[in-house]
Residue frames relative to the residue before (quaternion, step in Angstrom):
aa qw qx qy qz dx dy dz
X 1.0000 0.0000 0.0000 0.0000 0.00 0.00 0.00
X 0.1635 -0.7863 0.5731 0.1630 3.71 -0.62 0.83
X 0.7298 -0.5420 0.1548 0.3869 3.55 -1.22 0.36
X 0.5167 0.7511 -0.2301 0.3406 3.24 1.39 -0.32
X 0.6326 0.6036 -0.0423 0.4835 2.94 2.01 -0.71
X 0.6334 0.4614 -0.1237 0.6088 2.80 1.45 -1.34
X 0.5306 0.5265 -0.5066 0.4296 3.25 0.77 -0.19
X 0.7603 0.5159 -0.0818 0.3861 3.07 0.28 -1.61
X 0.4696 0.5747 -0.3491 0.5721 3.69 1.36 -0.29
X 0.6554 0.5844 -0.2516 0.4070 3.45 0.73 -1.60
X 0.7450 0.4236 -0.2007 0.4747 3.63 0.48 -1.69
X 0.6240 0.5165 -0.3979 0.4308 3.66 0.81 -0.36
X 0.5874 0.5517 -0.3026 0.5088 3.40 1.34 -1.29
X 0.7703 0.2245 -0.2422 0.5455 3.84 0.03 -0.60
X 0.5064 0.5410 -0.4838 0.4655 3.68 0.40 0.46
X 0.6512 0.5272 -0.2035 0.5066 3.25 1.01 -1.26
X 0.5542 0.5756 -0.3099 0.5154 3.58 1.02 -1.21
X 0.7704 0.3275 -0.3311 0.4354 3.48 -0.01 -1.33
X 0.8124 0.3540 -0.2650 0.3800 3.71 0.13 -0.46
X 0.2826 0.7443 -0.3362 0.5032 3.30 1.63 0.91
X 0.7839 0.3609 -0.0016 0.5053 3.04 0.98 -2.22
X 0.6002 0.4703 -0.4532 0.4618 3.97 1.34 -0.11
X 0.7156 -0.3688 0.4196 0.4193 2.47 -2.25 0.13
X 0.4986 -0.5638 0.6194 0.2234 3.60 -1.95 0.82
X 0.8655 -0.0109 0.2200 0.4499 3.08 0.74 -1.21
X 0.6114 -0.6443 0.2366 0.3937 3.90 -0.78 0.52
X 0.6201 -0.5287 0.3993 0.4202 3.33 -0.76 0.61
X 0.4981 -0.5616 0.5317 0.3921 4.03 -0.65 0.13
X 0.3781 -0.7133 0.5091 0.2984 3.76 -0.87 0.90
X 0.4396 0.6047 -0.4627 0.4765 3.80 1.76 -0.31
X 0.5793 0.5343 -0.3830 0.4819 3.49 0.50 -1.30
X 0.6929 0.4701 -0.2665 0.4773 3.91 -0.30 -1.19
X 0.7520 0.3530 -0.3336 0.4456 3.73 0.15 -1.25
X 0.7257 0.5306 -0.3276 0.2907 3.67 0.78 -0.84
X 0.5954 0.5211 -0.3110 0.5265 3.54 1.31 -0.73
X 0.6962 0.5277 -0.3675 0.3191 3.59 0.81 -0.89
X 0.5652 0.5691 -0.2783 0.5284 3.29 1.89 -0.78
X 0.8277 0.2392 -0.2238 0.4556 3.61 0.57 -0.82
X 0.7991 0.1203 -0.2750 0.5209 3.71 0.68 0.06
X 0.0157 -0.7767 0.6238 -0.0862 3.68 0.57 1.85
X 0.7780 0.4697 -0.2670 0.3206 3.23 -1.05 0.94
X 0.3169 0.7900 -0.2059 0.4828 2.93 2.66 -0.23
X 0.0329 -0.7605 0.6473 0.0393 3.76 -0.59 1.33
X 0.8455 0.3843 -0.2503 0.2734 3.69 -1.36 -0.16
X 0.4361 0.7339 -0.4199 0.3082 3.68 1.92 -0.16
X 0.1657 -0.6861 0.6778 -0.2059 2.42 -1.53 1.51
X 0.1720 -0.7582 0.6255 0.0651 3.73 -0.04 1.94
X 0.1476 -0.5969 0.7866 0.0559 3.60 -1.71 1.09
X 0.1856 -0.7038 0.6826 0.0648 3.43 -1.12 0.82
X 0.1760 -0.7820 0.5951 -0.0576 3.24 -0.82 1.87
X 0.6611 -0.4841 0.3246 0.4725 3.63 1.15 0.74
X 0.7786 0.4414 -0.0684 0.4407 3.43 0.27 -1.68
X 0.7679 0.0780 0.2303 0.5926 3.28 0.75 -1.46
X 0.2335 -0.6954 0.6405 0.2271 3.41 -1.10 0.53
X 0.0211 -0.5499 0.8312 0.0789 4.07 -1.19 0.61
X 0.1078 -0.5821 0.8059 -0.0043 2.33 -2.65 1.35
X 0.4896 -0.5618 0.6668 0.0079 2.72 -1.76 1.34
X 0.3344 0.6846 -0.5417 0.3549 2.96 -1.24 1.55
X 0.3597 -0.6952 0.6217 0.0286 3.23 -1.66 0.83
X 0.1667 0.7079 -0.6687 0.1548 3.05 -0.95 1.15
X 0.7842 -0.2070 -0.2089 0.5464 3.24 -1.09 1.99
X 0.7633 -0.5071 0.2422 0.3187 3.27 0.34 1.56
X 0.5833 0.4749 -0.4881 0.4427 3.56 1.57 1.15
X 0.5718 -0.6266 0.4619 0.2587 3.32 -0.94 0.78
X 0.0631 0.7901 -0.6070 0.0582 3.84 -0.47 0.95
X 0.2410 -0.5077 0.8065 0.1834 3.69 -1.74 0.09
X 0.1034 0.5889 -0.8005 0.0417 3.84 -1.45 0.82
X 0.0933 -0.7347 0.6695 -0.0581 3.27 -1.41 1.44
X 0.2591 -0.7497 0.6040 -0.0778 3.00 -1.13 1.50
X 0.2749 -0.7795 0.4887 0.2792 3.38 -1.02 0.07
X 0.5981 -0.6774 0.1547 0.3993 3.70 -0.16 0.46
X 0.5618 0.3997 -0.5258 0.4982 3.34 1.24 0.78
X 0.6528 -0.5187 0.3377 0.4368 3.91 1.03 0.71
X 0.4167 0.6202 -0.4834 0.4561 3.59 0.86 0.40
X 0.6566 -0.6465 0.3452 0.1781 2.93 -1.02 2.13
X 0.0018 0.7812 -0.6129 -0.1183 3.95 -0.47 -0.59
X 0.6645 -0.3658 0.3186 0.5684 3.80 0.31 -0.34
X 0.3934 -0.6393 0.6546 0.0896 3.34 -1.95 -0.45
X 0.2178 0.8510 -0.4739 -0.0621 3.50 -0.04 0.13
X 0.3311 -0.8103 0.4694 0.1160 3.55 -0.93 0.99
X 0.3310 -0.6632 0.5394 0.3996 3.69 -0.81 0.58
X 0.0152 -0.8328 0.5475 -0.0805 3.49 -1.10 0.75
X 0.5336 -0.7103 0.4080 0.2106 3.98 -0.97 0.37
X 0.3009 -0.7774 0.4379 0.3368 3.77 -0.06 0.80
X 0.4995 0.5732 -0.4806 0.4369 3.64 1.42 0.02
X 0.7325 0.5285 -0.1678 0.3950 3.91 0.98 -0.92
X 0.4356 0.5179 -0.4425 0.5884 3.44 1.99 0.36
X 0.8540 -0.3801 0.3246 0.1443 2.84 -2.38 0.93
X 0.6288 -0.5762 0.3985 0.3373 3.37 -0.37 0.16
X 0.4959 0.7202 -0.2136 0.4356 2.83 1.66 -1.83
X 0.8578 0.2899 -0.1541 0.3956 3.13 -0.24 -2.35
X 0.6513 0.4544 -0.5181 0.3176 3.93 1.00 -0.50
X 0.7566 0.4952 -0.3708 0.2121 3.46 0.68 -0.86
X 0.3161 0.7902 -0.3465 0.3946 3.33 2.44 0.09
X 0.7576 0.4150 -0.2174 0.4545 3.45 1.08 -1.47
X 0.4762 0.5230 -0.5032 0.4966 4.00 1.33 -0.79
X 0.7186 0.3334 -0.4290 0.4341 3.74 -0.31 -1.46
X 0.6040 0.4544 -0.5707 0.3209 4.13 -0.13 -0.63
X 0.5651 -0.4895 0.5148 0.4196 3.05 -1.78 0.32
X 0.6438 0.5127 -0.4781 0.3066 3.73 0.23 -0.32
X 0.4227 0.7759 -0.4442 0.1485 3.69 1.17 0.01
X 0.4949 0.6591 -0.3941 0.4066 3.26 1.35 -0.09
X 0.5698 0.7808 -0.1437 0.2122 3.37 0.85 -0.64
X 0.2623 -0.8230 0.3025 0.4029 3.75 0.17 0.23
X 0.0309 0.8400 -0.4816 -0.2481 3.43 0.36 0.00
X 0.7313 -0.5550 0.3962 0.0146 2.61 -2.22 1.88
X 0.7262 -0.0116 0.2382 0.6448 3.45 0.48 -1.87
X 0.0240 -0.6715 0.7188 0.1787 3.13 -2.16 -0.08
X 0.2485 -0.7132 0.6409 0.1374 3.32 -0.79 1.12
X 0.2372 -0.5613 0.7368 0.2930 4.04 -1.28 -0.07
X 0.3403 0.8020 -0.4397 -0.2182 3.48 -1.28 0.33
X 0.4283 -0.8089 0.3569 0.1869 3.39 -1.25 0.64
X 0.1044 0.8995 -0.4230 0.0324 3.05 -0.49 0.66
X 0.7479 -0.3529 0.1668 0.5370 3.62 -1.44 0.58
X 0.8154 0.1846 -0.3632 0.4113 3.02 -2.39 1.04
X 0.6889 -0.5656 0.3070 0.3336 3.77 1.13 0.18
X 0.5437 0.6953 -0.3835 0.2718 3.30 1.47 -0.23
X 0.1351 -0.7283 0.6570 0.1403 3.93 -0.97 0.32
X 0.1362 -0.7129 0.6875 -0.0250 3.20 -1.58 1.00
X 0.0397 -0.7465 0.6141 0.2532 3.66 -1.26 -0.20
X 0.0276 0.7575 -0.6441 -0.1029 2.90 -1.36 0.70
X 0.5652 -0.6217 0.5422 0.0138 2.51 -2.03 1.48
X 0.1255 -0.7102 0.6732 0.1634 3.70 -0.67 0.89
X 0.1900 -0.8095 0.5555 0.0046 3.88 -0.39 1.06
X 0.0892 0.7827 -0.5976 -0.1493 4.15 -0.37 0.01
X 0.0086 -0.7881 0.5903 0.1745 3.42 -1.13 -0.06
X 0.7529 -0.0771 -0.0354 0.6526 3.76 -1.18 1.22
X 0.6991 -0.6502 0.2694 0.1264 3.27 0.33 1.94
X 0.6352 0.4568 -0.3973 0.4795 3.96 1.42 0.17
X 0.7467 0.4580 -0.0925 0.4735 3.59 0.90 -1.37
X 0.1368 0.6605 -0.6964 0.2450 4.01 -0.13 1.21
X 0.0265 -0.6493 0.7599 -0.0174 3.01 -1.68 1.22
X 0.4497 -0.6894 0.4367 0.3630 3.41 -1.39 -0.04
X 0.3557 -0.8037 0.4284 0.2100 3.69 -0.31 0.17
X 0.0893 0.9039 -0.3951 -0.1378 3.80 0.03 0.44
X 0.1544 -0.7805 0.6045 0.0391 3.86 -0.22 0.99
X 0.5200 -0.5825 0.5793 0.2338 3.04 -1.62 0.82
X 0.5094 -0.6389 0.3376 0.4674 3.92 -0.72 -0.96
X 0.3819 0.5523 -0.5315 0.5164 3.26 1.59 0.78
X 0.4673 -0.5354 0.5605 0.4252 4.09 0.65 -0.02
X 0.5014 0.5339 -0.6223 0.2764 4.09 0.37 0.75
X 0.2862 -0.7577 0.4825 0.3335 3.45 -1.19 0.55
X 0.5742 -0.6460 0.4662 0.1890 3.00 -1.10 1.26
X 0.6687 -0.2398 0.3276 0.6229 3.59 0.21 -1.55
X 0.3808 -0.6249 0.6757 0.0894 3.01 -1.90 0.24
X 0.1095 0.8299 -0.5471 0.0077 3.92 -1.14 0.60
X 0.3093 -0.7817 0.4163 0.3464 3.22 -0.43 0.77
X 0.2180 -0.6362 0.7337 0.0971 3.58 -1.34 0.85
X 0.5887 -0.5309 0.5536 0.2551 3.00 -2.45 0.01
């Protein structure tokens, strides 16, 4: 292969790349009308279409959220960055008594979700290969557990 090629190999490769990473298609106008109705007042949103489902990015009173919808505008949950110092008593002393209390933990997310329910989950790692997520109700019970990257 001479350089001329490789050049040209290259631009095809990141051409390809960029039109990988856009949007296929338009966001649903259900999708759009429903968030505007339930999170009015929402700056910085930004809709990613994941094929399946549409998640929006966004900020509302200057917290960072993810709302996922499904592409006929059906709600799916909400999930809020949040602080494991700023959880319930309940849900921290849920994660000390679990066996994962050893663990360092990474992230907390708050989330909401249809019929009113709230959960937290707890991204947890240990000896920096093995991270799962942790889910707790708002009595501090753990719900389930999944492994993540």
């Amino acid at each position: 292969m001479n350089k001329k090629s490789g050049v040209i190999l290259l631009v095809l490769l990141l051409i390809f790349s960029a039109l990988s990473y856009s949007q296929i298609r338009e966001v649903p106008k259900i999708v759009e009308e429903t968030f505007a109705q339930q999170y009015n007042g929402a700056t910085q949103v930004d809709y990613k279409d994941q094929l399946v489902r549409v998640d929006v990015y966004f900020e509302l009173k200057g917290e960072k959220m993810i709302a996922s919808y499904t592409n006929k505008g059906i709600w799916k949950g909400t999930e809020k960055e949040w602080d494991f110092d700023k959880l319930s008593e309940e849900v921290k002393d849920g994660f000390k008594k679990s066996k994962y209390a050893d663990r360092e933990i990474e992230e907390t997310v708050v989330l909401y979700l249809p019929g009113g329910t709230e959960q937290y989950r707890i991204k947890a790692k240990k000896s920096g290969v093995e991270k799962k997520f942790l889910f707790f109700n708002t009595s501090g019970r753990l719900l389930r557990t999944a492994v993540t990257l």
